[in-house]
OpenMM code with the backbone's topology and positions (N, CA, C; nanometers):
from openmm import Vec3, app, unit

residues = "UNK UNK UNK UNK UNK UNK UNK UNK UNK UNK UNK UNK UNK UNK UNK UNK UNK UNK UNK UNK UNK UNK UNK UNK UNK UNK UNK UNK UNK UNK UNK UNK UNK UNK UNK UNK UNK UNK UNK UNK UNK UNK UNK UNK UNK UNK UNK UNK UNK UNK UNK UNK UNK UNK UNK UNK UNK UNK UNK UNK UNK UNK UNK UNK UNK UNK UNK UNK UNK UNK UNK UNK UNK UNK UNK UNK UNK UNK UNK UNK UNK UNK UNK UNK UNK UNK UNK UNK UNK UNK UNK UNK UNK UNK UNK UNK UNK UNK UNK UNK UNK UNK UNK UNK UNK UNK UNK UNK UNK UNK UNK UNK UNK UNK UNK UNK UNK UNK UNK UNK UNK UNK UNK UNK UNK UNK UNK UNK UNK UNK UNK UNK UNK UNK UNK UNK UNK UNK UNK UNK UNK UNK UNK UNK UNK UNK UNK UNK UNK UNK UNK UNK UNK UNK UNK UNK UNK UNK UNK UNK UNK UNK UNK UNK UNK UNK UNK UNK UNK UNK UNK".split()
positions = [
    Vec3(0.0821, -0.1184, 0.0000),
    Vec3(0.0000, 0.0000, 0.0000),
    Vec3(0.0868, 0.1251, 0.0000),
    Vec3(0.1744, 0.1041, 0.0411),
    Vec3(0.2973, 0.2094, 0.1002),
    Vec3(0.3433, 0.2561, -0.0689),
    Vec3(0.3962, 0.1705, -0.1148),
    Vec3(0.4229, 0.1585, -0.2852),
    Vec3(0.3115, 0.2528, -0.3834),
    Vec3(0.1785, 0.1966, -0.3213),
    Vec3(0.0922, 0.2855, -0.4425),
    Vec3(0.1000, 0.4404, -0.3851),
    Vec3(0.0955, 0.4278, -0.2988),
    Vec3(0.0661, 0.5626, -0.2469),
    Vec3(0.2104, 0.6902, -0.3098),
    Vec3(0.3612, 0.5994, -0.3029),
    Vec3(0.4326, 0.6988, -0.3382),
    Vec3(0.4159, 0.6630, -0.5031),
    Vec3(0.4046, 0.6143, -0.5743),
    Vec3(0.3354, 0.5654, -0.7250),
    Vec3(0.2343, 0.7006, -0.7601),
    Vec3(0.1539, 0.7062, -0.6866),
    Vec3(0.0474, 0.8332, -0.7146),
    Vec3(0.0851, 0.9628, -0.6338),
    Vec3(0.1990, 0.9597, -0.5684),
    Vec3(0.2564, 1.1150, -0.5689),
    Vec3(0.3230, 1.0956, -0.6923),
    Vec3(0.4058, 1.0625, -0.7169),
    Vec3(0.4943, 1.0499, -0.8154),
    Vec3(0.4133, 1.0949, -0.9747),
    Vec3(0.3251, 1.0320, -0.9389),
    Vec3(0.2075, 1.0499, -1.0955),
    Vec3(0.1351, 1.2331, -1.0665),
    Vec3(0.1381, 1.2236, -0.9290),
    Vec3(0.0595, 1.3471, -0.9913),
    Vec3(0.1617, 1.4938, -0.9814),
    Vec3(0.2878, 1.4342, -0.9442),
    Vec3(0.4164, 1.5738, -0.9185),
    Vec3(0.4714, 1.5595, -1.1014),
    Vec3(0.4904, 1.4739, -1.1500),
    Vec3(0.4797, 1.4217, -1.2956),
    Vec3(0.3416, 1.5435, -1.3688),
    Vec3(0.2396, 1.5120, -1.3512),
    Vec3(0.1601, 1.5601, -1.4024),
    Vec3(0.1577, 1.7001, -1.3671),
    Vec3(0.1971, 1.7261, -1.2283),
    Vec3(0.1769, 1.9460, -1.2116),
    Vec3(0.3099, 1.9803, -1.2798),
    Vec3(0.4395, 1.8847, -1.3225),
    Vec3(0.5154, 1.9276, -1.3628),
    Vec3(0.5376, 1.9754, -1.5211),
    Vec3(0.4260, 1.8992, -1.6077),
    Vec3(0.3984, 1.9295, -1.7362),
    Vec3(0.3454, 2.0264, -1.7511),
    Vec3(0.2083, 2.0502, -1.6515),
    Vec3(0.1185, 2.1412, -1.6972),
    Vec3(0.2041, 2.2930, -1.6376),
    Vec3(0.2927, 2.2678, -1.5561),
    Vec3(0.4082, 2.4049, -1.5086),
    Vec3(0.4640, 2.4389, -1.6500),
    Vec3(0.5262, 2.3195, -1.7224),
    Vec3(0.6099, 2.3812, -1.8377),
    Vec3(0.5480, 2.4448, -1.9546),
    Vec3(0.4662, 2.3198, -1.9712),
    Vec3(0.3338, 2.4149, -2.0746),
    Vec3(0.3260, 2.5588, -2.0774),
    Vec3(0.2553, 2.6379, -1.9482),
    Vec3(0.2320, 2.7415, -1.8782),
    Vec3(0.3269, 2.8454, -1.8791),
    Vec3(0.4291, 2.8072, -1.8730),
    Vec3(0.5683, 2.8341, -1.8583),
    Vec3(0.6433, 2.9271, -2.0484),
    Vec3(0.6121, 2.7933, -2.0817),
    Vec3(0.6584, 2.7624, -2.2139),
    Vec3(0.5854, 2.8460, -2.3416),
    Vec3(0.4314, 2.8781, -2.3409),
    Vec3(0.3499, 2.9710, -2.3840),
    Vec3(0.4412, 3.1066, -2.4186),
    Vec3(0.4517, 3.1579, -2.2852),
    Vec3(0.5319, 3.3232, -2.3885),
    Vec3(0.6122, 3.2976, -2.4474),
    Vec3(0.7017, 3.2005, -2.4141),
    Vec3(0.8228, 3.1918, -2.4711),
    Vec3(0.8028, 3.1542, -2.6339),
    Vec3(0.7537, 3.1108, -2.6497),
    Vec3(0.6683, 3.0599, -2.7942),
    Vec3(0.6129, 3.2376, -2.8665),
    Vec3(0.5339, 3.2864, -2.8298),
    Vec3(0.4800, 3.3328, -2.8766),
    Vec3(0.5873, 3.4402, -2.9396),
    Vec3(0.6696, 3.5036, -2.8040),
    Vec3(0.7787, 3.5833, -2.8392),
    Vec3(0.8381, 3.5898, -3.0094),
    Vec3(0.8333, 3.4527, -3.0642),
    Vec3(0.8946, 3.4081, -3.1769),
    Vec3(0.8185, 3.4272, -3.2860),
    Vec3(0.9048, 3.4788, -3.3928),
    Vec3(0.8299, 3.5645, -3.4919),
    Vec3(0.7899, 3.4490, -3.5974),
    Vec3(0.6536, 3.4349, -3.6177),
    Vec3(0.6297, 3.3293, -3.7114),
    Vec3(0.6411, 3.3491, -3.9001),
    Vec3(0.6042, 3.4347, -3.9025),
    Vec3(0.6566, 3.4685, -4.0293),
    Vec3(0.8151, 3.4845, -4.0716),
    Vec3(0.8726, 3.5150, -3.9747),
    Vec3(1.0375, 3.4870, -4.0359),
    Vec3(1.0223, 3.2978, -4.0217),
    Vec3(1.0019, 3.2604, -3.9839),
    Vec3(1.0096, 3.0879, -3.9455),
    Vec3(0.9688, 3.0821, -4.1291),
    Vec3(0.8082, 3.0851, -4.0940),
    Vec3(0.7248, 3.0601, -4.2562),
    Vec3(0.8523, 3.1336, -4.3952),
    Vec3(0.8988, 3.2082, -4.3657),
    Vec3(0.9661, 3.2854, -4.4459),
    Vec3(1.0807, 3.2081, -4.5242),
    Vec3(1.1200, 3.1642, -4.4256),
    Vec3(1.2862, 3.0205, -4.4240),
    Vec3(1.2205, 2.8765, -4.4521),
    Vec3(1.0901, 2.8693, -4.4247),
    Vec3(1.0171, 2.7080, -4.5086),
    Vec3(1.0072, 2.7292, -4.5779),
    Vec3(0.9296, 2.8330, -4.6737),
    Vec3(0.8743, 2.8910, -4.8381),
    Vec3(1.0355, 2.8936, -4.8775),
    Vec3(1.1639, 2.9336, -4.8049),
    Vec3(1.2736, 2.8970, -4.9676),
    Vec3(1.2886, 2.7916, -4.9654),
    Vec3(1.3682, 2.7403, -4.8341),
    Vec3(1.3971, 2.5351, -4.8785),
    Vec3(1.2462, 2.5064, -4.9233),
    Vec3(1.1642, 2.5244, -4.9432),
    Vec3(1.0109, 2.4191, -5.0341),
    Vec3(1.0481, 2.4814, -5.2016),
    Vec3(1.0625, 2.6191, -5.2336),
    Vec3(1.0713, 2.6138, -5.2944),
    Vec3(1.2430, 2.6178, -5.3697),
    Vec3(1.3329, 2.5525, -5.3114),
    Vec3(1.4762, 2.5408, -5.3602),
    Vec3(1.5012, 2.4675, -5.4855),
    Vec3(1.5928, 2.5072, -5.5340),
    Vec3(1.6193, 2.4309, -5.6671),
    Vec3(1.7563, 2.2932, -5.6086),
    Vec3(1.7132, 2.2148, -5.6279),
    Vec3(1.8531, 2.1287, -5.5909),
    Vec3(1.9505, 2.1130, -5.7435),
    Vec3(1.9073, 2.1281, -5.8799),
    Vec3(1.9455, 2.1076, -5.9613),
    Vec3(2.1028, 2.2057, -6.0107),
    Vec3(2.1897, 2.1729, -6.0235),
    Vec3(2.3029, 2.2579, -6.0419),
    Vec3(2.3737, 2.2071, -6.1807),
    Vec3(2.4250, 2.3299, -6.2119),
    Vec3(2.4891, 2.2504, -6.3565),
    Vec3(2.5772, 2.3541, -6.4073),
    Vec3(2.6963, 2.3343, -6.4879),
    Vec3(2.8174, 2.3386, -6.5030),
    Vec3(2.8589, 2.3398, -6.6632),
    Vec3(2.8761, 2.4805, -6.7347),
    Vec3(2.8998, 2.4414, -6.8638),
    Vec3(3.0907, 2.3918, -6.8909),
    Vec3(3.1594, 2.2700, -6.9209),
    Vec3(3.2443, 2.2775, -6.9273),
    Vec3(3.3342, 2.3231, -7.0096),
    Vec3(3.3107, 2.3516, -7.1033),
    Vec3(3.3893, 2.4625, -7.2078),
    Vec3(3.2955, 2.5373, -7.3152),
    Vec3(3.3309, 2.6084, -7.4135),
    Vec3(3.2351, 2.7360, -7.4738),
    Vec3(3.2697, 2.6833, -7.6008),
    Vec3(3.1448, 2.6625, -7.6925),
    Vec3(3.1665, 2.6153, -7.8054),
    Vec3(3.1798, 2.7509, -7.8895),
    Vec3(3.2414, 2.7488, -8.0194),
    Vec3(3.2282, 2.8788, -8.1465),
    Vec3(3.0993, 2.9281, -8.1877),
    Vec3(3.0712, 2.9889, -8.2153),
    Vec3(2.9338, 3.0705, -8.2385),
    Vec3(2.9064, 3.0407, -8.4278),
    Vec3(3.0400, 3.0129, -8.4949),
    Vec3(3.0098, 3.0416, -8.6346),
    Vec3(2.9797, 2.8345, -8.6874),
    Vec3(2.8907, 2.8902, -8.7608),
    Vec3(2.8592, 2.6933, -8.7721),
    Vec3(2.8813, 2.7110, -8.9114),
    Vec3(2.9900, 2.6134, -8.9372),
    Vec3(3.0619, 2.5446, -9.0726),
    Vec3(2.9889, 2.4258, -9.1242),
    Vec3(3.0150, 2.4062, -9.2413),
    Vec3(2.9480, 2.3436, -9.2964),
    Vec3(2.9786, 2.2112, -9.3339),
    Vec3(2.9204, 2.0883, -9.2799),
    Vec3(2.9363, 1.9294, -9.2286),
    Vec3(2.8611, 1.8138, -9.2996),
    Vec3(2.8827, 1.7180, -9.3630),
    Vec3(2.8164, 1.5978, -9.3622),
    Vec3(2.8279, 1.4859, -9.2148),
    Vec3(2.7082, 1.4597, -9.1830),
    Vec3(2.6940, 1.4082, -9.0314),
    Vec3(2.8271, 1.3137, -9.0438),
    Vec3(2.8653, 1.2877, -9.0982),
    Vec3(3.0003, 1.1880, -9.0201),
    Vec3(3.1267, 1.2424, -9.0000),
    Vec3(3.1272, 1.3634, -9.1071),
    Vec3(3.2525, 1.4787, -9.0393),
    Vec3(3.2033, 1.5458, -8.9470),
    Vec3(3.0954, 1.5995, -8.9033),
    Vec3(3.0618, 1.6716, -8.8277),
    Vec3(3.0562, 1.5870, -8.6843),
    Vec3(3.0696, 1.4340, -8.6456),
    Vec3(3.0742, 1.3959, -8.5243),
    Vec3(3.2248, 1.3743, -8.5246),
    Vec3(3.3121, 1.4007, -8.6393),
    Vec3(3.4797, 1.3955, -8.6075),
    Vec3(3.5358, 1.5231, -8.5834),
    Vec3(3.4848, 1.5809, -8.6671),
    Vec3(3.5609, 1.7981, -8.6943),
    Vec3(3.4825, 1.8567, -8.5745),
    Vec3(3.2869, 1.8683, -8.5943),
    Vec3(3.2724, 1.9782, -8.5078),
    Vec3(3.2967, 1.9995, -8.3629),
    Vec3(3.3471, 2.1120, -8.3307),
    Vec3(3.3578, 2.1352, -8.2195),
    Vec3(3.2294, 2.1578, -8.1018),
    Vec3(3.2484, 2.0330, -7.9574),
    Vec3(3.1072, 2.0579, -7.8498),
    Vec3(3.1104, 2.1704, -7.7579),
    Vec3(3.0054, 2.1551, -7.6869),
    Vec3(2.9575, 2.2123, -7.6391),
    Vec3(2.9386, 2.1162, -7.4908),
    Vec3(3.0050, 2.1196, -7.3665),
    Vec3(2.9889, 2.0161, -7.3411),
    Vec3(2.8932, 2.0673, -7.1815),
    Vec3(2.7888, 2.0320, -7.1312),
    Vec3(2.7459, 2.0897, -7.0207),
    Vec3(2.6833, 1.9396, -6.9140),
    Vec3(2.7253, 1.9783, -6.8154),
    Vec3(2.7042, 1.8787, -6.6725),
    Vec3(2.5952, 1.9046, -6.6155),
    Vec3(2.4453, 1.8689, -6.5858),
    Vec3(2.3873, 1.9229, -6.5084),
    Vec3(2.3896, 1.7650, -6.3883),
    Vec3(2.3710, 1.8369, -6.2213),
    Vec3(2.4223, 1.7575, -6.1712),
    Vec3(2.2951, 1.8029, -6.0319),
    Vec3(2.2652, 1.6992, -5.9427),
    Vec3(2.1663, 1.7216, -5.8044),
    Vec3(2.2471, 1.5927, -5.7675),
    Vec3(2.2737, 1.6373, -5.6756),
    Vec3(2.3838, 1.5483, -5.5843),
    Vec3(2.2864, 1.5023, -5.4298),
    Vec3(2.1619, 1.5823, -5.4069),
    Vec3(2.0622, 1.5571, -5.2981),
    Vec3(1.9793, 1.4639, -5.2770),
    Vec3(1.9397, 1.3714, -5.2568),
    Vec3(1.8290, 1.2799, -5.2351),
    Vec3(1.6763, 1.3036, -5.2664),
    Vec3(1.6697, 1.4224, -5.3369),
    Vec3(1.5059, 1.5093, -5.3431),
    Vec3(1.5417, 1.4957, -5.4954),
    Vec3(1.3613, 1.4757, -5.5107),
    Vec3(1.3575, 1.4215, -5.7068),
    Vec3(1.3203, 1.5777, -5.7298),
    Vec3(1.4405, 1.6218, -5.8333),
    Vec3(1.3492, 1.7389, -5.8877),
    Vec3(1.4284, 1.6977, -6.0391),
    Vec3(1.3523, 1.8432, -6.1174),
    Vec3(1.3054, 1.8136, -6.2801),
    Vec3(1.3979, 1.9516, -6.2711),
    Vec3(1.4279, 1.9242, -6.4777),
    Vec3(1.5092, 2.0280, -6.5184),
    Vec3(1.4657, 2.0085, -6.6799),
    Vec3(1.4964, 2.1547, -6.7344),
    Vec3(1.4670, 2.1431, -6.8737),
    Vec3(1.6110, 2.1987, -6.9483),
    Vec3(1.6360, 2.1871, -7.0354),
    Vec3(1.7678, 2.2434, -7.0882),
    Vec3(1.7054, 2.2654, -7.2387),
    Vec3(1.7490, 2.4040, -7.2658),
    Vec3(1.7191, 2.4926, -7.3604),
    Vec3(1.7943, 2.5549, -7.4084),
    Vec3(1.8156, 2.5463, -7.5445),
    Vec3(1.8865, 2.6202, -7.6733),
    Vec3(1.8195, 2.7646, -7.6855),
    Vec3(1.8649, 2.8804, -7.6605),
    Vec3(1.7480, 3.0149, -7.6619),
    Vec3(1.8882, 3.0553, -7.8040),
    Vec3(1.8277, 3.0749, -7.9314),
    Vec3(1.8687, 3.1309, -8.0386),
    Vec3(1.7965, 3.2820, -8.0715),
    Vec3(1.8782, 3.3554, -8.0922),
    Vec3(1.8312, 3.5122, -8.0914),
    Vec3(1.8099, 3.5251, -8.2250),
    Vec3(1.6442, 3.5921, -8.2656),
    Vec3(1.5915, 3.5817, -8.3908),
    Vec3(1.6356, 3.6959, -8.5001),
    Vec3(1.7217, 3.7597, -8.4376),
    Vec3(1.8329, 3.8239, -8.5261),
    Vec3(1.9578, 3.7528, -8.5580),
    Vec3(1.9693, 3.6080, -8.5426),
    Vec3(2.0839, 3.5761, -8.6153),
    Vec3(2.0190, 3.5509, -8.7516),
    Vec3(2.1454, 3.4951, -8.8744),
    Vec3(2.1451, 3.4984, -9.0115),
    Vec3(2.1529, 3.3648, -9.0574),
    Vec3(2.1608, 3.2817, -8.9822),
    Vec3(2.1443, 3.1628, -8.9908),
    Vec3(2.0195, 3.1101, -9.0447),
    Vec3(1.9534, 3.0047, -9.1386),
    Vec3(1.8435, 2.9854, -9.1906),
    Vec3(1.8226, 2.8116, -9.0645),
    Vec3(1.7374, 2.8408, -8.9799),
    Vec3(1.7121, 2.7357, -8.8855),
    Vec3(1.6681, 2.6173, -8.9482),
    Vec3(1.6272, 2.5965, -9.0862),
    Vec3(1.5926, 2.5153, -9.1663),
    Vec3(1.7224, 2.3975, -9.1803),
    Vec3(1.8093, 2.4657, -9.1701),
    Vec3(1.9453, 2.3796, -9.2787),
    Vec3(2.0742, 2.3728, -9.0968),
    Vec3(2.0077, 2.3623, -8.9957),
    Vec3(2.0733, 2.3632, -8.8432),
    Vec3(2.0597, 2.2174, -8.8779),
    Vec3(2.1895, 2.1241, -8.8449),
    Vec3(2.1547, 1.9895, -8.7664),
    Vec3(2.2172, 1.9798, -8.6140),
    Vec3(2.1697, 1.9484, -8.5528),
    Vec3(2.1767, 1.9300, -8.4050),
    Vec3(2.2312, 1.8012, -8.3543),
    Vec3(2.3731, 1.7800, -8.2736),
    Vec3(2.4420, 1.6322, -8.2450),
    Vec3(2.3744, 1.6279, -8.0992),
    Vec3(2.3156, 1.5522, -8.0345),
    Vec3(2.3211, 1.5537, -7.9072),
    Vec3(2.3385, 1.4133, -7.8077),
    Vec3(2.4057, 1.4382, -7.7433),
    Vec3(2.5042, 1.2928, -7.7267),
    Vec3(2.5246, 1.1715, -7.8529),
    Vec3(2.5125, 1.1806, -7.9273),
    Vec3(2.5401, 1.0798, -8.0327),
    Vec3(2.4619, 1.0722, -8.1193),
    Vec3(2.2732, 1.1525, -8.1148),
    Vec3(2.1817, 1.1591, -8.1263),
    Vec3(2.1600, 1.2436, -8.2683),
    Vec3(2.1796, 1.2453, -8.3750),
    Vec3(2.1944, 1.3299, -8.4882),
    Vec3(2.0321, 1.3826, -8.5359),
    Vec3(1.9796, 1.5079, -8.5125),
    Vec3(1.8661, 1.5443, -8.5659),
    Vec3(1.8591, 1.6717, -8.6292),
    Vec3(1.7682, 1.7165, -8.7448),
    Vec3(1.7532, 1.8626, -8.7333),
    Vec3(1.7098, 1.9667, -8.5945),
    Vec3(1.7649, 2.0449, -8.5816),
    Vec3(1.6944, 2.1452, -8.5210),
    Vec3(1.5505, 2.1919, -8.5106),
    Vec3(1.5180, 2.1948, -8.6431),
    Vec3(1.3638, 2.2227, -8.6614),
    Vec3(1.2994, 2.0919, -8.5729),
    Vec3(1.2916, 1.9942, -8.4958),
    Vec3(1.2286, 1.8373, -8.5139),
    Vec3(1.2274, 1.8756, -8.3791),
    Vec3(1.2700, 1.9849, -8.2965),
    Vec3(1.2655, 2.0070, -8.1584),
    Vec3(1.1352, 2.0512, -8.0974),
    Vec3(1.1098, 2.0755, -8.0466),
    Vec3(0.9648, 2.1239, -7.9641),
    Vec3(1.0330, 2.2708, -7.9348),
    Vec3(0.9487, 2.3725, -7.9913),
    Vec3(0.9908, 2.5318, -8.0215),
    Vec3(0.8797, 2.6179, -7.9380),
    Vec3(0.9648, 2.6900, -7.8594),
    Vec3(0.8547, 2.7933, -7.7808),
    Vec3(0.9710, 2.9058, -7.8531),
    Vec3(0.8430, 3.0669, -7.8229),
    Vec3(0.9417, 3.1848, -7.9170),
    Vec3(0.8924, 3.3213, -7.8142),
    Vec3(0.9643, 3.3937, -7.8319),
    Vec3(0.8872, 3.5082, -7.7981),
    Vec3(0.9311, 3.6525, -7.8834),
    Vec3(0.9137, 3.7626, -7.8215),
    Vec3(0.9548, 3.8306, -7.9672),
    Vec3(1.0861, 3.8430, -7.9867),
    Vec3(1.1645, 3.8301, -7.9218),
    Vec3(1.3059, 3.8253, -7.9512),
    Vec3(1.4214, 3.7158, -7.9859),
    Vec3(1.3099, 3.5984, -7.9412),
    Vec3(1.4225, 3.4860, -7.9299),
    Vec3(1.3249, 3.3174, -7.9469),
    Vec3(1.4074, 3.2042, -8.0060),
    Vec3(1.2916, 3.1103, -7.9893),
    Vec3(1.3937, 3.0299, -7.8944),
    Vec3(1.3272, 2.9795, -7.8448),
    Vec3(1.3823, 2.8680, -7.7239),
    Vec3(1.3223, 2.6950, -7.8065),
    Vec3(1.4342, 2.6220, -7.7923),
    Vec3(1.4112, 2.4889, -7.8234),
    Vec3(1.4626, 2.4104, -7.7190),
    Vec3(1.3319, 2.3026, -7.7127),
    Vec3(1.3741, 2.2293, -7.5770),
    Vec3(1.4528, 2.0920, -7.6368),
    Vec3(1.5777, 2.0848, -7.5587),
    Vec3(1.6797, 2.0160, -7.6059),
    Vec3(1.6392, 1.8807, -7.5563),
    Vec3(1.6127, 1.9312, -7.3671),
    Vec3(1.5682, 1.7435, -7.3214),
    Vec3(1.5197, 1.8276, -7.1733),
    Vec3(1.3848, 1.7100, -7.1601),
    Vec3(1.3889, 1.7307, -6.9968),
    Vec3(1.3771, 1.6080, -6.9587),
    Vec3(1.3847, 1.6298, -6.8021),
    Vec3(1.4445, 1.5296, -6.7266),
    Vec3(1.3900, 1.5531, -6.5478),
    Vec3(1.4155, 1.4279, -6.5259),
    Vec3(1.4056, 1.4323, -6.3470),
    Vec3(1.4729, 1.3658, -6.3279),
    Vec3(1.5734, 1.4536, -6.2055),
    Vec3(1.7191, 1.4004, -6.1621),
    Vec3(1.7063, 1.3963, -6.0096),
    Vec3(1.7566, 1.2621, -5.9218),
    Vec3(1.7916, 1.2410, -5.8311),
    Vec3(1.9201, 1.1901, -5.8133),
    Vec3(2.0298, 1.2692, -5.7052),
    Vec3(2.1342, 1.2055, -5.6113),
    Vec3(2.2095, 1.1453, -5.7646),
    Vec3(2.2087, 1.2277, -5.9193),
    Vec3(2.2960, 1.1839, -5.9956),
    Vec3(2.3597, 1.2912, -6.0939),
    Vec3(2.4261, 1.2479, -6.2028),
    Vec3(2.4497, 1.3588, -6.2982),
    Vec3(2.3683, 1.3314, -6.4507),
    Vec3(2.3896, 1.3785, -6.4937),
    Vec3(2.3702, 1.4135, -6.6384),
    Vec3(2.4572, 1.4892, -6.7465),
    Vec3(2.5043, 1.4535, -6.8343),
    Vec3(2.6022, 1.4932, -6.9093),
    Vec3(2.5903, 1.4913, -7.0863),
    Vec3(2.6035, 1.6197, -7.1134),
    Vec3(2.5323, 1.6748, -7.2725),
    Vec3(2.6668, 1.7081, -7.3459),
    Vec3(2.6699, 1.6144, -7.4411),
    Vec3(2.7402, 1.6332, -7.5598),
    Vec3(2.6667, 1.7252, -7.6898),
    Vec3(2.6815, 1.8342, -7.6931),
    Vec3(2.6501, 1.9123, -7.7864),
    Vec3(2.6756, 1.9852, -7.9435),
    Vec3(2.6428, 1.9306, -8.0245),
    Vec3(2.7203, 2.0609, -8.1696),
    Vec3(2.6218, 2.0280, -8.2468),
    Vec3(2.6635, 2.1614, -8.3228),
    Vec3(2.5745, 2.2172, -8.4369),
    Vec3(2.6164, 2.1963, -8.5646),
    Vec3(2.5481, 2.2044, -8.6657),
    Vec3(2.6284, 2.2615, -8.7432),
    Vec3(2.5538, 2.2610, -8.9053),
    Vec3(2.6092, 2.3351, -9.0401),
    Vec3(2.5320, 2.3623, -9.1268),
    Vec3(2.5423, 2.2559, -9.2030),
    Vec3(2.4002, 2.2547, -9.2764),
    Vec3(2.4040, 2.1553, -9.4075),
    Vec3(2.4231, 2.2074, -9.5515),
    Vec3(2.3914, 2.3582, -9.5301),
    Vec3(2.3532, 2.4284, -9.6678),
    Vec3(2.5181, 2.4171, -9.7130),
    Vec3(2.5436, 2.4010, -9.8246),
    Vec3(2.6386, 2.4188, -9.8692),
    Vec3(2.6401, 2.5601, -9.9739),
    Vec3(2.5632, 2.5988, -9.9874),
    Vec3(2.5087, 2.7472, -10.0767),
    Vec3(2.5435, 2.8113, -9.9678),
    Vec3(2.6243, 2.8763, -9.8544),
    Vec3(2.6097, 2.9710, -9.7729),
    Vec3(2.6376, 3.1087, -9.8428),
    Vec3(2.5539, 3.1594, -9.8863),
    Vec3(2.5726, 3.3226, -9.9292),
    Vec3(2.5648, 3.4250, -9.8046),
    Vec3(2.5476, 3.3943, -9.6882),
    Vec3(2.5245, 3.4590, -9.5743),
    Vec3(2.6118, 3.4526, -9.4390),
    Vec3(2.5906, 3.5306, -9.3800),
    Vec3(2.6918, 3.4907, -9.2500),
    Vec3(2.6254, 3.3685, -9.1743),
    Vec3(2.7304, 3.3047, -9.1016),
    Vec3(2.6627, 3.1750, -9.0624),
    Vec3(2.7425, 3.1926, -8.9192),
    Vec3(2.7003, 3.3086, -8.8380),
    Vec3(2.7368, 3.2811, -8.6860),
    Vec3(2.6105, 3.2818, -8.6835),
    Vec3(2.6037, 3.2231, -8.5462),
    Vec3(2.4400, 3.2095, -8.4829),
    Vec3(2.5025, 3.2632, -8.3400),
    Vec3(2.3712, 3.3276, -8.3163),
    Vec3(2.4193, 3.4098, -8.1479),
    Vec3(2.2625, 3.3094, -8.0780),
    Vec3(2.3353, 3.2219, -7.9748),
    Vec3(2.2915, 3.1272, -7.9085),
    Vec3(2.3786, 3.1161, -7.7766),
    Vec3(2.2751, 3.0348, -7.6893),
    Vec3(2.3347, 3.0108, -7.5741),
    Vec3(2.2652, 2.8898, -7.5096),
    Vec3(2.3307, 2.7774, -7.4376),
    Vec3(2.1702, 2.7005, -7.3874),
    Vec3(2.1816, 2.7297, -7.2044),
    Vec3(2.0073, 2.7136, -7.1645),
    Vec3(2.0196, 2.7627, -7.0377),
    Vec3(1.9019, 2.6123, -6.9997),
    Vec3(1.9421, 2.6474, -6.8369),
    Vec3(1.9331, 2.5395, -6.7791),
    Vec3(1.8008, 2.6044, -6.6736),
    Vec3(1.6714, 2.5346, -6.7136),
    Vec3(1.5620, 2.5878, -6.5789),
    Vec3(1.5139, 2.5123, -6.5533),
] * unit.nanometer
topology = app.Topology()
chain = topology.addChain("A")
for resn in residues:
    res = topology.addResidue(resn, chain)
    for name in ("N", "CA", "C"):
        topology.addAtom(name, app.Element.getBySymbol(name[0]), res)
């Protein structure tokens, strides 16, 4: 009997001792600014884990190739995109060509990792200054990805300048 009795002090010095901290614990809480908290969840939710790395700068002027010299002669373009984190996120990689170059986009063939296509055969968004072609998308986890890139002309008639002012970007 002796036993229960210190059993149920014990339970109820236990129990005034929670409802003390609780009580206790209230201002201290409130003190704390919740919107800076919310402020620092909204960036890590919305963070990009995706990172990427162009490793060298290809020439701007595109010479003129039959596809089997053009995977020996032309010069790449070579870019790393890389998420090294355990969180699945997505990436698109895009060719943005400025619609003031002189280049005829018709007669572009496009190498991409080993992958030989026209340019035109891409999926094309534009706006007034520039068209964007989507090269590849993707969802990357905890790996890399690695883009072998070149261009280059088919026309052999070039009466025109044949730099193209391009760049590809990574969103």
């Amino acid at each position: 009997m002796k036993n229960l009795n210190n059993l149920e002090k014990t339970l109820y010095k236990d129990i005034f001792m929670t409802v003390f901290l609780v009580l206790v614990s209230i201002p201290i809480w409130l003190n704390f600014s919740v919107s800076a908290l919310a402020a620092e969840a909204n960036y890590y939710d919305n963070y990009n884990y995706v990172k990427y790395e162009f490793l060298n700068e290809a020439s701007k002027t595109l010479l003129t190739y039959t596809d089997s010299e053009a995977l020996r002669k032309c010069e790449t373009q070579d870019i790393l995109i890389y998420n090294y984190s355990n969180t699945l996120d997505n990436y698109s990689l895009l060719l943005k060509i400025r619609k003031n170059s002189s280049v005829n986009l018709d007669q572009i063939k496009i190498n991409v990792n080993y992958q030989i296509d026209y340019l035109n055969n891409y999926h094309v968004y534009e706006d007034a200054e520039n068209y964007y072609f989507v090269i590849d998308s993707n969802d990357i986890v905890a790996s890399s990805q690695k883009y072998i890139i070149s261009m280059w002309n088919i026309d052999n008639n070039l009466t025109y300048n044949n730099e193209l002012d391009y760049e590809f970007i990574i969103v």
